[in-house]
Residue, then its C-alpha position, 0 to 999 in steps of 0.5 A: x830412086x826406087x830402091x831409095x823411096x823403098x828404103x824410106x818406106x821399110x824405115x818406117x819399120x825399123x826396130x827399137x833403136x836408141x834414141x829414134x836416129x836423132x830425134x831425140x828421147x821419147x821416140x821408138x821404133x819397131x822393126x816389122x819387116x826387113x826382108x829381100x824376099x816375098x813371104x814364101x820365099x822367091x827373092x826380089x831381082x830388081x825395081x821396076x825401071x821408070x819414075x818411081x811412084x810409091x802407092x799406099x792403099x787401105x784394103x777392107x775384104x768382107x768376111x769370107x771372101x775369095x778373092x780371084x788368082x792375081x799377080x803384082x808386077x811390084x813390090x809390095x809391103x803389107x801390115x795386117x791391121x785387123x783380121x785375116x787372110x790366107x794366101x796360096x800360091x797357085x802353082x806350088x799350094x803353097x799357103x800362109x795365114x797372116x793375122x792382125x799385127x803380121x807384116x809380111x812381103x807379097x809375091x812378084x808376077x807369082x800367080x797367087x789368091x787371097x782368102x779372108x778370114x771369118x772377121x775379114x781382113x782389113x790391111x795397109x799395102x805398100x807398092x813400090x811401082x813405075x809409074x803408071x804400071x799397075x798393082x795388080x793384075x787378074x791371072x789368066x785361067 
């Protein structure tokens, strides 16, 4: 039933298709992201067991912010819709920058920080959890 809400939610973000599926002229879609990995790479294993529940957050960050080393237990799909952030992998250094208009998917239980850009960052953020389990978790240390 996840994988089911998730695919739903990822419609959302398919690219320029005849005619919108059925819903007649005057309808266009654009593809943002179609993906089975996280943004640096770690492919997706599985959905969390239990009763799907799909939450949609706006997140605003100041300007500047550091944000603290976390994890999310969940899938999540994020558009940047003003700003930017800079996120980096805590055990690897990895590091990206999305910007607004960028799509990207975020990491799984990877330990991970985010840090806002000079104009902050301000995104739309979709999870695809279990019930009652949390979206983000602070990391130890």
């Amino acid at each position: 039933m996840v994988k089911w809400s998730i695919l739903a939610l990822l419609a959302v973000f398919q690219g320029p298709v005849q005619a919108a599926e059925g819903h007649g002229e005057g309808i266009v879609k654009t593809t943002l992201l179609k993906t089975d990995s996280a943004w640096e790479g770690t492919a997706y294993r599985q959905y969390p067991a239990g009763a799907p529940q799909i939450t949609m957050l706006k997140v605003t960050v100041e300007p500047n912010k550091v944000l603290a080393w976390h994890t999310h237990p969940c899938i999540s799909a994020v558009y940047m819709s003003g700003g930017s952030v800079s996120l980096t992998v805590r055990k690897t250094g990895e590091r990206r920058t999305f910007r607004q208009g960028d799509s990207f998917t975020d990491t799984v239980d990877i330990v991970h920080q985010g840090v806002s850009g000079e104009q902050g960052a301000e995104m739309l953020v979709f999870f695809a959890c279990a019930d009652d389990k949390p979206l983000t978790v602070k990391a130890a240390g």
